[in-house]
SEFI-272163 format. One record per residue (C-alpha): residue number from 1; residue in three letters; x, y, z. Coordinates in Angstrom, 1 decimal, always signed. Layout:
<atom><num>NUM</num><residuo>ALA</residuo><X>X</X><Y>Y</Y><Z>Z</Z></atom>
...
END
This chain:
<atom><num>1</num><residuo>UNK</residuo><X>-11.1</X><Y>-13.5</Y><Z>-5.1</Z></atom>
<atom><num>2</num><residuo>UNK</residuo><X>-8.0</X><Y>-12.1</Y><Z>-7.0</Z></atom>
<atom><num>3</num><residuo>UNK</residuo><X>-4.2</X><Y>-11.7</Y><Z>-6.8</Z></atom>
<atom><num>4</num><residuo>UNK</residuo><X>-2.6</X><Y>-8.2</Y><Z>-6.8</Z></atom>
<atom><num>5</num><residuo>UNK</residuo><X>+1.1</X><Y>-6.7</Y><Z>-6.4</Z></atom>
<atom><num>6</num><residuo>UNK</residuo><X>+0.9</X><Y>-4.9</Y><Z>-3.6</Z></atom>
<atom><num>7</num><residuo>UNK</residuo><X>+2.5</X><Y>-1.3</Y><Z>-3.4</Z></atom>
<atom><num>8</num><residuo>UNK</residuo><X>+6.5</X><Y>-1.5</Y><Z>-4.7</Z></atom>
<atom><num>9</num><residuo>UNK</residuo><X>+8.8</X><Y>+1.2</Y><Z>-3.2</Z></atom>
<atom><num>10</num><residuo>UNK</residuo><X>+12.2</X><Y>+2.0</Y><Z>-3.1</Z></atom>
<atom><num>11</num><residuo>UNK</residuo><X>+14.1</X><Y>+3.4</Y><Z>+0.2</Z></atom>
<atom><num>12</num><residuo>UNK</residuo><X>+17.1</X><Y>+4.9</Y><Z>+0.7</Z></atom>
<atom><num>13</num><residuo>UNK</residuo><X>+18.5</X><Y>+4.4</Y><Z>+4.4</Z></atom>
<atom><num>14</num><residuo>UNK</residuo><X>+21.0</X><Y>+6.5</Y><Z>+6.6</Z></atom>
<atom><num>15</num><residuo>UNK</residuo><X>+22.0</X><Y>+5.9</Y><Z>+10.1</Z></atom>
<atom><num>16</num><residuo>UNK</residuo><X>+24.7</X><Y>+8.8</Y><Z>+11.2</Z></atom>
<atom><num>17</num><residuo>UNK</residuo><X>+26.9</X><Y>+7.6</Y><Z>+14.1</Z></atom>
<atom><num>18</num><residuo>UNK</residuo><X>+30.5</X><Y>+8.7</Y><Z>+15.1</Z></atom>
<atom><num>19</num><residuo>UNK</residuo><X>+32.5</X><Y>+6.3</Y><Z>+13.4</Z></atom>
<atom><num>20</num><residuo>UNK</residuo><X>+30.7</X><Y>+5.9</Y><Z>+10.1</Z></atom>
<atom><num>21</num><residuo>UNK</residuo><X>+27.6</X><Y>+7.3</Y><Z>+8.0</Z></atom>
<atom><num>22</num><residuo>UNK</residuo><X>+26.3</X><Y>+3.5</Y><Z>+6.5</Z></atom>
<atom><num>23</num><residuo>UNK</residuo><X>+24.2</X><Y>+4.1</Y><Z>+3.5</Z></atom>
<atom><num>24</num><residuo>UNK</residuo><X>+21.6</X><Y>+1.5</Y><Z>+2.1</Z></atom>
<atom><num>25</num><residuo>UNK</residuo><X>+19.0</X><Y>+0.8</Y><Z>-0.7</Z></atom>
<atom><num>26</num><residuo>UNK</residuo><X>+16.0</X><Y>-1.9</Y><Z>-0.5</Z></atom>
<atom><num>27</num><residuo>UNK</residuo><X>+13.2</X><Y>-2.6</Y><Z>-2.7</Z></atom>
<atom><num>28</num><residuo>UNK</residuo><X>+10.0</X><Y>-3.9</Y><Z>-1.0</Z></atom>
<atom><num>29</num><residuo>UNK</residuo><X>+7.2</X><Y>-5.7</Y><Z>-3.3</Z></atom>
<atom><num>30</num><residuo>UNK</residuo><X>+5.0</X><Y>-8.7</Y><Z>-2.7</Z></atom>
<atom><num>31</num><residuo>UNK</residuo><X>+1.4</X><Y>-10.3</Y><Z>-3.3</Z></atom>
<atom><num>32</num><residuo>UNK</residuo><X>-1.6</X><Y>-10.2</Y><Z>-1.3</Z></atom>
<atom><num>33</num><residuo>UNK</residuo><X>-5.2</X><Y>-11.4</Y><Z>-2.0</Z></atom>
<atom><num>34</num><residuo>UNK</residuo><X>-8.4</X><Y>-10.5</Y><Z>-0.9</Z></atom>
<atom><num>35</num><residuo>UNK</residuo><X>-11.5</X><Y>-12.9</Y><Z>+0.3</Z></atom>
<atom><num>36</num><residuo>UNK</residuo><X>-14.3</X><Y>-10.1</Y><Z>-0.2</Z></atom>
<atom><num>37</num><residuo>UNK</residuo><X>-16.8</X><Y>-12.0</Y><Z>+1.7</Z></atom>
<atom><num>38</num><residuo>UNK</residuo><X>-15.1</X><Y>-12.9</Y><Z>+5.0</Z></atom>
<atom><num>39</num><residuo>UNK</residuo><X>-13.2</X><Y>-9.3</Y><Z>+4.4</Z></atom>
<atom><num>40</num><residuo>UNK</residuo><X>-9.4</X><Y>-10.8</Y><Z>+5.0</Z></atom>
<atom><num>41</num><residuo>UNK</residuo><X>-6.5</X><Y>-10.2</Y><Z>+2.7</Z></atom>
<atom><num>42</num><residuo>UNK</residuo><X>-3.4</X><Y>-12.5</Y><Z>+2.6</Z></atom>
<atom><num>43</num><residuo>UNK</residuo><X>-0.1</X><Y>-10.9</Y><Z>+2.0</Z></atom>
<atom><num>44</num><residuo>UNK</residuo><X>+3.9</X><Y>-11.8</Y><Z>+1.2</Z></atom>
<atom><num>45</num><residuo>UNK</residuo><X>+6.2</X><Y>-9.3</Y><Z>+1.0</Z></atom>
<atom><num>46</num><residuo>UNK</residuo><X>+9.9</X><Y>-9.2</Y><Z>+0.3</Z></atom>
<atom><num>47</num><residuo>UNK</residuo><X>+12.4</X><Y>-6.7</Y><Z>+1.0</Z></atom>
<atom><num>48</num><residuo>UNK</residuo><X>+15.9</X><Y>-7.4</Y><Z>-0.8</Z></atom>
<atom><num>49</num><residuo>UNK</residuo><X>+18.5</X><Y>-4.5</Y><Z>-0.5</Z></atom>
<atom><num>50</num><residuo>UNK</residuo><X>+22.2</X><Y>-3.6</Y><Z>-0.8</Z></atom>
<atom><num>51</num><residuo>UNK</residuo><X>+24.5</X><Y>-1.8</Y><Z>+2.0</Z></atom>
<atom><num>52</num><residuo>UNK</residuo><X>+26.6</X><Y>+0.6</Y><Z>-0.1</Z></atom>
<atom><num>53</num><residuo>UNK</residuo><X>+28.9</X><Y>+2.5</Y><Z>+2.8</Z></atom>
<atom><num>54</num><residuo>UNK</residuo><X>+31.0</X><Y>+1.6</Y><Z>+4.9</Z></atom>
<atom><num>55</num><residuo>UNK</residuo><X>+31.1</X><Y>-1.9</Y><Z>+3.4</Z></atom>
<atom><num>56</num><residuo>UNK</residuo><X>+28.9</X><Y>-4.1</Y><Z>+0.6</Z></atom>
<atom><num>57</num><residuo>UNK</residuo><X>+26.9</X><Y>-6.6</Y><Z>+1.8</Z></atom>
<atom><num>58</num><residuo>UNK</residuo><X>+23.1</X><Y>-7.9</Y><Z>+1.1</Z></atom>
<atom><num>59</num><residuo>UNK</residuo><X>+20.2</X><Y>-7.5</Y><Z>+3.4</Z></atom>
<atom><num>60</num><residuo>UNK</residuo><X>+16.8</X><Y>-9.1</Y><Z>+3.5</Z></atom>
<atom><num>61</num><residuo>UNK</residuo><X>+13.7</X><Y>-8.8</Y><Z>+5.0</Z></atom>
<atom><num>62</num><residuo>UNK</residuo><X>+9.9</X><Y>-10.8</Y><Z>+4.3</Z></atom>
<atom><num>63</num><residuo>UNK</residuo><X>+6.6</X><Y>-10.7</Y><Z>+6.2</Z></atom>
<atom><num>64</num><residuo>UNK</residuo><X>+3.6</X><Y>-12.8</Y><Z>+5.6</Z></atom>
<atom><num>65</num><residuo>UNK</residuo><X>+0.1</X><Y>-11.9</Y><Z>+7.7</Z></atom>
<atom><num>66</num><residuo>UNK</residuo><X>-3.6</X><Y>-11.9</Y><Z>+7.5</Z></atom>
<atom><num>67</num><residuo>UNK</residuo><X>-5.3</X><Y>-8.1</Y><Z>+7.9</Z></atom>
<atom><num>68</num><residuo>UNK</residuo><X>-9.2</X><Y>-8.1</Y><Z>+8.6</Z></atom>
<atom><num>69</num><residuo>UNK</residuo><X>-11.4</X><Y>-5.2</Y><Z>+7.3</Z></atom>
<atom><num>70</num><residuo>UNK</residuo><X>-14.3</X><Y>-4.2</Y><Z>+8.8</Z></atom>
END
């Protein structure tokens, strides 16, 4: 058993409509750990970002699961 970061990455989003072109930037990290013998691996992630155009404002999103290998 062990704790690891899983992968960190940084996105850039754009949405084009007719009005306005919003533009936004999130970073994603989080844990997970890994049970060898029953094969499951726990995660958390976290996704905090910033919408930059048309407006500032903060944007969050998390997910926690369970993924079997086999």
């Amino acid at each position: 058993m062990g704790i690891a970061i899983t992968t960190v990455a940084i996105r850039i989003t754009t949405m084009t409509t007719i009005q306005t072109s919003p533009l936004a930037g999130r970073f994603t990290g989080g844990l997970s750990c890994y049970f060898p013998a029953p094969h499951i691996e726990v995660f958390v992630d976290a996704s905090p970002g910033l919408w930059l155009i048309p407006e500032t404002d903060f944007l969050i999103g998390a997910a926690i699961g369970v993924r079997y290998y086999f």
